[in-house]
N, C-alpha and C positions, 0 to 999 in steps of 0.2 A: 166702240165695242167695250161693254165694263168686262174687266178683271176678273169680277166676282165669279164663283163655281161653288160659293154656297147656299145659295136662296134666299141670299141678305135681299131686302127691297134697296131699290136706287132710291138715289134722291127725286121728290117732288118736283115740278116746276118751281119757280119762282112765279111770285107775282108780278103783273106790269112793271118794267123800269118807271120810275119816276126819280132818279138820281144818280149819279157816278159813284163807282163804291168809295174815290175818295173824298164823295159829300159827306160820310156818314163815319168818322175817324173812329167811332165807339160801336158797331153794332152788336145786338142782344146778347147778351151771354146765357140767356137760361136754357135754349138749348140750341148749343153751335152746330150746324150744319157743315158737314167736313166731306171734302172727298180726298181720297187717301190713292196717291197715282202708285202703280205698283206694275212691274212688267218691265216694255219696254224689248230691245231689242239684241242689249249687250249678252255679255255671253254669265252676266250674273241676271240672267233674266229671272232664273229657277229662285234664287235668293230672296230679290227683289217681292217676288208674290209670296213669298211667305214673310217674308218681314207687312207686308200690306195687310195680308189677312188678320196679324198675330196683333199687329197695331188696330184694326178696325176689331176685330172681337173683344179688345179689352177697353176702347174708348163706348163701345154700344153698351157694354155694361155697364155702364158709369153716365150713360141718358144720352148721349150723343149722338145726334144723328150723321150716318156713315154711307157713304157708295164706296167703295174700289174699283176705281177706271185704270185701263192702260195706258198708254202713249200711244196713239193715234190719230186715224184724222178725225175719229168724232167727236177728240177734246175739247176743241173749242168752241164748238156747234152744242156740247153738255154744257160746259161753264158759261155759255151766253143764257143758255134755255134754265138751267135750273140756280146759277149764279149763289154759290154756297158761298161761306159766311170765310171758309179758308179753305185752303189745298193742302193738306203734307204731301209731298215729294219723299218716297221710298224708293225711289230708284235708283241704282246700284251701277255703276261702269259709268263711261263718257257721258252720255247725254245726260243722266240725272247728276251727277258732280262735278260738271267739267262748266255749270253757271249757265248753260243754253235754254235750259228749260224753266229754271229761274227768272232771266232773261225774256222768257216767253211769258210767264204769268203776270211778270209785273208790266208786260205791251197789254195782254189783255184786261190789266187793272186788277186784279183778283189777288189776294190776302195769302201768304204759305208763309209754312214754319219751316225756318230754316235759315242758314247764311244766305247773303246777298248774291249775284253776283261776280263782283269783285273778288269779296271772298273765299268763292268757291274757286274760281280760276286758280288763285294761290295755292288754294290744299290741293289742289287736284295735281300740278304739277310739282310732283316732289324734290326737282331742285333746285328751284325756286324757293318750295317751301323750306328746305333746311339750310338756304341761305340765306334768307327771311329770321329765321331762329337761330340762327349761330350768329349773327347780326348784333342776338339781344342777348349773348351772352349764354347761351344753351349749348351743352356740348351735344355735337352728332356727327355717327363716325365720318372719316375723310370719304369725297368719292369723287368719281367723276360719272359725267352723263354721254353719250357716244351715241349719234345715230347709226344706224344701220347701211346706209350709203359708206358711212369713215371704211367701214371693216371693207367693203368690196372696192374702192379705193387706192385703200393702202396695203391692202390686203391682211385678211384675218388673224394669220399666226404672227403676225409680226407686234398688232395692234393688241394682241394676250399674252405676249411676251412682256411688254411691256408694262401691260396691267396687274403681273405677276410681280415684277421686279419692282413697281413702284408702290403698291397696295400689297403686298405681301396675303399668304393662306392663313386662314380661309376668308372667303370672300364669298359675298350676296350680290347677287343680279337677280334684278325685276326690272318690268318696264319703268318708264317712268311717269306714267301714267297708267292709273288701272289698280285695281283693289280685289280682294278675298282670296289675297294671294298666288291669281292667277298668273304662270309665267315666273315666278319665284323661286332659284337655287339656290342651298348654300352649296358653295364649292371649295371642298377641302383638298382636293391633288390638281395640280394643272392639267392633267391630262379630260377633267369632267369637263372645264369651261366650255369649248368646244358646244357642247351638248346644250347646258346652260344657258349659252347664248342662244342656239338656234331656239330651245323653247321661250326664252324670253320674247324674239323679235316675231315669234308665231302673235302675242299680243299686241305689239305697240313696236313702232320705228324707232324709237329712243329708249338704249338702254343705261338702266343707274345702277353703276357695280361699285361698292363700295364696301370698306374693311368690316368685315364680322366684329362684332362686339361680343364677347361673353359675358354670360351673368344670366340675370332673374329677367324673364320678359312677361309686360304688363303692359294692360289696358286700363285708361282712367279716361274717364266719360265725364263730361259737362253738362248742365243741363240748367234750365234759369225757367223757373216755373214762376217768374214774379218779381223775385226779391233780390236779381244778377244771378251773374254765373256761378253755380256752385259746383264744386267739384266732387263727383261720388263716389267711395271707395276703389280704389286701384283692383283688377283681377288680374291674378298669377296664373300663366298659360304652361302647362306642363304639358310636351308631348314628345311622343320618340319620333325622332327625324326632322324633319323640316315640318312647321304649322303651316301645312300647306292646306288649298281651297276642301279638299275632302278633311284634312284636320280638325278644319273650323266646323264646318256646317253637315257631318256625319257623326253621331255619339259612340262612343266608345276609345276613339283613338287620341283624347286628350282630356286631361284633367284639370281641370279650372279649383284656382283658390279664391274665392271673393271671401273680405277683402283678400289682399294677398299680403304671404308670409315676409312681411318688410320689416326690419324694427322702425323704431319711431323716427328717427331722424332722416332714414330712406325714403318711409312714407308722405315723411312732411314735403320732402325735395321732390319726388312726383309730384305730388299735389302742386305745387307751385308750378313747377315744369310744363304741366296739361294746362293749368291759367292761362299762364306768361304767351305759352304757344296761340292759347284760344284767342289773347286778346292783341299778339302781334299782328295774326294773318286778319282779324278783324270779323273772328266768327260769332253767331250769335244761335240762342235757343237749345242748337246738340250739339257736340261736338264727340271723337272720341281719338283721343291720342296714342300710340301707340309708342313701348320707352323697354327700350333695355337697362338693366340696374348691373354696374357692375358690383367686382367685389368691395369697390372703397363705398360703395354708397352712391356714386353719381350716375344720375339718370343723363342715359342716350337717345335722344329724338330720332326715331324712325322714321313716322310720317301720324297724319290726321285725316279725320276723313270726315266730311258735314252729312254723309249720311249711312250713321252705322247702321250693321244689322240690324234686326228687329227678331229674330228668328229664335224658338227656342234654344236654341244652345248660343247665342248672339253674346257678345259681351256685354253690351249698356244693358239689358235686361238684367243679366245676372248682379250688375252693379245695384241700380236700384233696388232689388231686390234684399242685398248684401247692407243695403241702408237701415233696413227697415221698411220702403215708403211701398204702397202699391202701384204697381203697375200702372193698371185705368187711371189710379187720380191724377196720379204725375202725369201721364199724357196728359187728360184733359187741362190739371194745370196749365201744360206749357201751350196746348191751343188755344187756351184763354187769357195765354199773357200773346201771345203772336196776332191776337186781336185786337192788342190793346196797343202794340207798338206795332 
């Protein structure tokens, strides 16, 4: 069942197989044939299809042929019959980051842009991931990770007493798995955790409460159109309260700086930070990091994600854009290099 809800035409068939797509390591560039998965069933479903559209409407303008499919069962029974030239994977939550779907494309042999994988399992587990990065010398705040079984257990108050007395206020809980903010507190009096928790473990079994960091928070996006990974302008996330999932993806209740308000030496230490991160967890094509800047200048690793928004108000968009570069090209760029490697 495609995605689509706007009258874009789907992909054509394919002609007769006559080879495995890894016979053909170069196929045509003059005009790539993409389908762009978008949906799915996570609770960033809503996301996901705007990031799919927003990315298919600016790749068609730039000559590229596009369908928007969902995660379904008619995936693979599409990608057998009309067999495109690559996949992007927009999908948003578990299934599209957590490497399963990934995992899926390359069983049915089919070409996507994006980390591997391997690498996506990394990012997707965030403590993992910034034990993976403090490893490599990146500072990111203390935390620990607590499934949801510890707290019934040992029982609850005893196991947030604790978390108070050894991590001190305020303090962030998210799951530790799961993106757009869903399930994300800050908690500045003991008396919130409580609450913080229960909305956290409504997303995910395993919760990551870890010390608040103050300072400047910023996104800095990757992206390797060719020539390796290059790093895009950083954007400054200003909003009141928590950048929470309505923060991000509703306009009005936050204010974005691309680039962002860093001096030069802070700037330079993000930029490196989003590399170093990109190239420990072993990501490729997008990436986008997300870093708190305190007051000395030192960037704190939060987390990474292999498949950022795409949506208008989405960070990597605004980054690109913050470049210079357009939109469409740069996409096609990067499906013309994920053809090529």
């Amino acid at each position: 069942m495609t995605a689509e809800q706007d009258g874009a035409p789907a992909l054509a068939p394919a002609a007769p197989r006559t080879a495995s797509p890894e016979a053909s390591p170069n196929p045509g560039l003059g005009s790539p044939r993409v389908v762009v998965l978008a949906g799915g069933l996570s609770h960033e479903r809503d996301v996901s299809l705007r990031s799919g559209r927003r990315v298919a409407e600016e790749l068609r303008g730039v000559g590229v042929e596009v369908a928007v499919h969902d995660l379904d069962a008619d995936l693979l029974p599409l990608l057998d019959q009309v067999r495109p030239d690559l996949v992007w994977p927009l999908l948003h939550g578990s299934t599209g980051e957590d490497g399963s779907v990934r995992d899926l494309l390359e069983l049915a042999g089919v070409r996507y842009v994006g980390t591997d994988p391997r690498g996506s399992r990394l990012a997707w587990d965030k403590p993992i991931a910034k034990t993976m990065v403090a490893r490599a010398g990146i500072a990111t705040p203390e935390f620990v990770a607590l499934p949801h079984s510890l707290f019934r257990e040992i029982g609850a108050t005893r196991v947030m007493d604790a978390l108070v007395r050894r991590l001190g206020l305020p303090l962030v809980v998210k799951p530790a798995r799961g993106g757009s903010a869903l399930g994300v507190s800050l908690v500045t009096r003991p008396e919130d955790l409580p609450r913080a928790m229960v909305e956290c473990f409504s997303y995910g079994d395993v919760a990551l409460v870890e010390r608040a960091v103050l300072g400047t928070e910023v996104a800095v996006s990757i992206v390797d159109d060719g020539d390796g990974p290059r790093v895009l302008p950083a954007v400054e996330i200003v909003t009141e309260g928590s950048y929470d999932y309505d923060a991000r993806y509703n306009a009005g209740r936050t204010e974005y700086f691309a680039p962002a308000r860093l001096d030069p030496a802070a700037a330079a230490a993000v930029a490196r930070t989003a590399l170093t991160v990109h190239e420990v967890l072993g990501l490729r094509h997008v990436s986008r990091t997300d870093l708190i800047v305190d007051d000395a200048g030192t960037p704190h690793f939060l987390e990474v994600n292999v498949a950022p928004g795409m949506t208008e108000t989405s960070l990597l968009p605004q980054a690109i854009i913050a470049e210079g570069a357009e939109l469409g090209t740069l996409y096609r760029a990067i499906v013309e290099n994920a053809l090529r490697n």
